[in-house]
Every structure is written in C-alpha cells, then in structure tokens.
C-alpha positions in Angstrom: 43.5 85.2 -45.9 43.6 88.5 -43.9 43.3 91.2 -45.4 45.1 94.9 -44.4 42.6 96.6 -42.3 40.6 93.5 -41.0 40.3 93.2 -36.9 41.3 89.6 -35.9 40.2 87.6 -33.4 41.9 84.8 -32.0 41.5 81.6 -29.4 43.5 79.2 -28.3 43.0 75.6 -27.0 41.7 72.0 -27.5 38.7 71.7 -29.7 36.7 69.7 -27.3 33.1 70.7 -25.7 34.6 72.2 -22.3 36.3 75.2 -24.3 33.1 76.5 -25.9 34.1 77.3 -29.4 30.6 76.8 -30.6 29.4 79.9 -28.2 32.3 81.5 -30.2 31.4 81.1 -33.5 27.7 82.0 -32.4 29.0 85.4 -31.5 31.5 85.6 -33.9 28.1 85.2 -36.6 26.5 88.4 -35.3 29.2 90.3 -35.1 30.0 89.8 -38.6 26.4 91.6 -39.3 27.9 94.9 -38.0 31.2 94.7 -38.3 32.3 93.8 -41.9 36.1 94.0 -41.6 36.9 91.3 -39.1 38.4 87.7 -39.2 39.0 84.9 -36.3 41.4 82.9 -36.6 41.1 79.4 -34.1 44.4 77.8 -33.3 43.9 74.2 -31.7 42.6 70.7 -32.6 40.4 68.5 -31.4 37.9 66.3 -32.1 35.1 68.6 -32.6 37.2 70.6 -35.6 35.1 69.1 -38.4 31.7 69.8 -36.3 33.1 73.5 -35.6 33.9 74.4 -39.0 30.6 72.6 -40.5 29.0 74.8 -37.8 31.2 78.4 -39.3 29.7 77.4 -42.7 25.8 76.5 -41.7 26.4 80.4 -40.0 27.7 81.3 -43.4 30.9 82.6 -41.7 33.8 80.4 -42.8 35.2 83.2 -45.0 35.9 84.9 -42.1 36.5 81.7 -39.8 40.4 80.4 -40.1 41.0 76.8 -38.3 44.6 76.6 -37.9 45.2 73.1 -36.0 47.8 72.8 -33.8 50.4 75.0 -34.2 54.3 75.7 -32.8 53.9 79.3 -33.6 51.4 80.6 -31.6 53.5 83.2 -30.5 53.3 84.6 -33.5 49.9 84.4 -34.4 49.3 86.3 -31.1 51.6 89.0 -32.2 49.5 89.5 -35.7 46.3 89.5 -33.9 44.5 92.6 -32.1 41.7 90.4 -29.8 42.2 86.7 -27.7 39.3 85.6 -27.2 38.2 83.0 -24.3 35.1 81.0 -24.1 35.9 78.4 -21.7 33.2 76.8 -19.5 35.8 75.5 -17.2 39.2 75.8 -16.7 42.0 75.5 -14.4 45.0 78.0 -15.0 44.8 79.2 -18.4 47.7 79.4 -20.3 46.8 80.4 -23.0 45.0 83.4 -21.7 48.2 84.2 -19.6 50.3 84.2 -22.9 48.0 86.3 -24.5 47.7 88.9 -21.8 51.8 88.7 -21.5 51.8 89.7 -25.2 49.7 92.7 -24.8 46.5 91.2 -26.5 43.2 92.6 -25.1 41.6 90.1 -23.7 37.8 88.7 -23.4 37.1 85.7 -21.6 34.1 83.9 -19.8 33.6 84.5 -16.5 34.4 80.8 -14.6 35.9 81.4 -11.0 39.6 81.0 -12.2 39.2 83.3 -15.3 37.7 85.9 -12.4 40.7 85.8 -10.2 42.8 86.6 -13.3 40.8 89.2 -15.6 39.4 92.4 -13.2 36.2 93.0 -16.0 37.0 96.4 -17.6 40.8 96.7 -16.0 43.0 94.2 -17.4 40.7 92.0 -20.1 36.8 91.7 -20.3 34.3 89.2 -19.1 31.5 87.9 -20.5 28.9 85.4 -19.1 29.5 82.1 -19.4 27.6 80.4 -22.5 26.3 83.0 -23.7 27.2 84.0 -26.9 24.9 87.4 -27.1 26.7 89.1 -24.0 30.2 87.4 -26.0 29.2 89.4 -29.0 28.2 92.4 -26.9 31.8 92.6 -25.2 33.6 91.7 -28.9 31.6 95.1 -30.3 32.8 96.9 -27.1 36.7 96.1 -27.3 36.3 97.1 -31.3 34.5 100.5 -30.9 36.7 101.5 -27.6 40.1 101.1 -29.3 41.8 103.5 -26.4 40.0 101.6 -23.5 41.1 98.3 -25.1 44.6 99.4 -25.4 44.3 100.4 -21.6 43.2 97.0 -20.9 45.7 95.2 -22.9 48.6 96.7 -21.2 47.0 96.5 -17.9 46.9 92.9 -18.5 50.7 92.5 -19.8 51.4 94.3 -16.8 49.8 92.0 -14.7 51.1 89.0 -15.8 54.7 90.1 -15.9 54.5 91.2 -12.2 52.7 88.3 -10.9 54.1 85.9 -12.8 57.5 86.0 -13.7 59.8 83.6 -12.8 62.8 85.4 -11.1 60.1 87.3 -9.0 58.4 83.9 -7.8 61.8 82.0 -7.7 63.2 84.8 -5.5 59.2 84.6 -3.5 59.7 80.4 -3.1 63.3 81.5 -1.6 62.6 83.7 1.0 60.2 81.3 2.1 62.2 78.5 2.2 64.7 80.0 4.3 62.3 81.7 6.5 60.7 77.8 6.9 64.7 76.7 7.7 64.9 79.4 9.8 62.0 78.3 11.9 63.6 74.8 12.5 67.1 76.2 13.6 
C-alpha cells in the first residue's frame, strides 16, 4: 500500500502502553494535514494493536497507518523506509533504535535518559519530548523539510553505532581488559 513518492515512517516494538504508540499516531494525525505524501508503517504486536488501530481510524488515518505484527523481516522493512521513529516512555537499551541507526535510518526518538546517552539531538538522530505528540510532529516536519540535514544525521548515527558497537571492537575491548586484570594478579 505505498505508493512511489510517499515518505515512510516506521517503529518498531511491543504494542503495549510503555512504548507510546498512541503519542505516535497523535503526531502521525497532524502531520498528515501538511504533509499529504506520507505513510507509517508499525511493526510489532501486542495487546493494544486492536486499540491502536481503532485509534488510526477514529483519527481518520488508517489509509496511511500499516500494522504489520510481528515480523522476521524487519531488516527489510528498515531498508524500504526513509524515518524510524521512537516514542518510548521508558526503555532500557533499545534495539531496535540501534538497528535502525546501524542501517542508516534517520532517527527520532523521545528523550528518556537511555535514548539521551545514545541520540546527540540534531547530530546523530532527533529528540522529542517525552509524551508529547505536538513537539513529535514538530521534529517529524523537521527531518521531512531538511532532507540534507537528515541525511547528515542518519549517517552520523550509522557511524555511531558501528564504532561503538561492533563486536570485534568490544570483543578485542573485553580482551585487553581481561589480560590487563590477569596481569594484575601475576
């Protein structure tokens, strides 16, 4: 149901109260009014799906709104989209905000302590405030009109994730400390 042309959105997660999907589709409803040409696409189950998608058509957005379920290929869905979008109200390390930013995807995301230590706002991703879905919108219209300065961020953020979190470089980290620890009890 997307269309050549259309900007899409996309979230990840558990369809439960904590990740704040409702906020989202709040947003999501006003920035429909200015920007025709966009979809979001919500990959995850839970049991608040039937609520959230009741909730897309009372905001006469479910055109617009796809509800995926769970899914094995989210890698792909990531690829296909040009925003991740991540309204958590709390969270511990985000995964699927990691994945996202590893892909290239410019990323928005609420501003909870361990989304702050992850996203610098306007670097690597964008913050909005927590439960709010007007300052959400605001940020959405931002990363759509500032195509160059969302690219920026998008690879900012790739590059972020790959350096500080790839495996070789953190097994090779855990190493070093290891045998400076052995070397300590020689």
């Amino acid at each position: 149901g997307i269309k050549l042309g259309e900007l899409v959105f996309i979230t990840v997660g558990r369809l439960n109260p904590a990740k704040g999907i409702n906020y989202l589709l709040e947003a999501f409803t006003s920035l429909c009014k200015v920007h025709k040409f966009v979809k979001l696409v919500v990959v995850g189950d839970g049991f608040l799906r039937e609520e959230l998608e009741g909730l897309s058509r009372s905001y006469g957005v479910s055109d617009k709104v796809i509800f995926l379920g769970e899914r094995a290929d989210v890698r792909e869905l990531l690829y296909v989209s040009d925003f991740f979008v991540f309204p958590t109200l709390s969270e511990g390390l985000p995964l699927s905000l990691l994945e996202a930013m590893a892909m290239g995807k410019t990323c928005i995301a609420s501003d909870i302590g361990p989304i702050k230590e992850i996203i610098k706002d306007k670097e690597n991703g964008a913050l909005f405030r927590t439960k709010d879905s007007n300052d959400m919108e605001r940020v959405m219209v931002e990363v759509i009109n500032d195509r160059i300065k969302s690219d920026q961020m998008a690879e900012s953020g790739r590059c972020f994730v790959r350096n500080k979190y790839d495996i070789k470089k953190n097994v090779e980290h855990l190493e070093t400390l290891y045998l400076g620890l052995n070397n300590l009890s020689s």
